[in-house]
C-alpha positions, 0 to 999 in steps of 0.5 A: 500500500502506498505510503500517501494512502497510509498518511491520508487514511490516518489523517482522516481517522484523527480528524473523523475516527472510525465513523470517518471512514463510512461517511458519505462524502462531500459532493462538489458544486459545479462552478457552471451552476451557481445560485445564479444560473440556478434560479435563471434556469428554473424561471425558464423551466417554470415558464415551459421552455424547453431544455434546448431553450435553456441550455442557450440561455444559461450556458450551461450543459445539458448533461448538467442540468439534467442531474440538477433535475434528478436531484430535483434541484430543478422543475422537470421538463414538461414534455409538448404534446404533438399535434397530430391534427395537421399533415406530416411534413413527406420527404421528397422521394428519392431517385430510384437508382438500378441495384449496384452488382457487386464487383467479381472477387479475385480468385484466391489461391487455394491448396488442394492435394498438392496442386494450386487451383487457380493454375493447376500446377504441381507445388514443388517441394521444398529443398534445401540448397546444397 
């Protein structure tokens, strides 16, 4: 075990004793979410923006805002409903085009009982060079 572990787990059982070891720790506040940014984002959340909205706004990552709601520090999302009254938008059709053949593969050289099938020819064997 290295010597720093050792040095940092005896400070922390001086400081905390034995109850120190099984504490949950300290999580950290991301600097790019402070109170500010906090309150300006749940305004906009409340008023019923969507999340791209305030990603823009705030400048702060979704990934971030999204635990900031699962740790219910901010308003869930409300999700739009689809309008499914009016026509979807159709894509243009695309040109239809013959199937691609696929190119002929090169014949490989395969070793059958001594013979080389592309050529057909009797493998010599190997000798040494006298």
């Amino acid at each position: 075990m290295p010597l720093v572990a050792i040095k940092r787990s005896t400070k922390l059982y001086r400081e905390r004793s034995a109850a120190g070891f099984f504490a949950t720790k300290a999580r950290r506040e991301g600097p790019r979410l402070n109170a500010d940014k906090l309150e300006q984002a749940r305004a906009l959340l409340v008023q019923g923006h969507p999340l791209a909205v305030v990603v823009r706004e705030t400048g702060v990552l979704a990934d971030t805002l999204g635990k900031a709601i699962q740790a219910q520090r901010l308003p869930a999302v409300k999700k739009t409903e689809l309008d499914y009254g009016r026509e979807p938008m159709r894509r243009p059709a695309a040109r239809l085009r013959p199937p691609v053949r696929p190119r002929p593969r090169r014949a490989r050289t395969v070793r059958l009982r001594g013979r080389c099938a592309r050529h057909l020819y009797p493998i010599q064997p190997y000798r040494p060079r006298t």
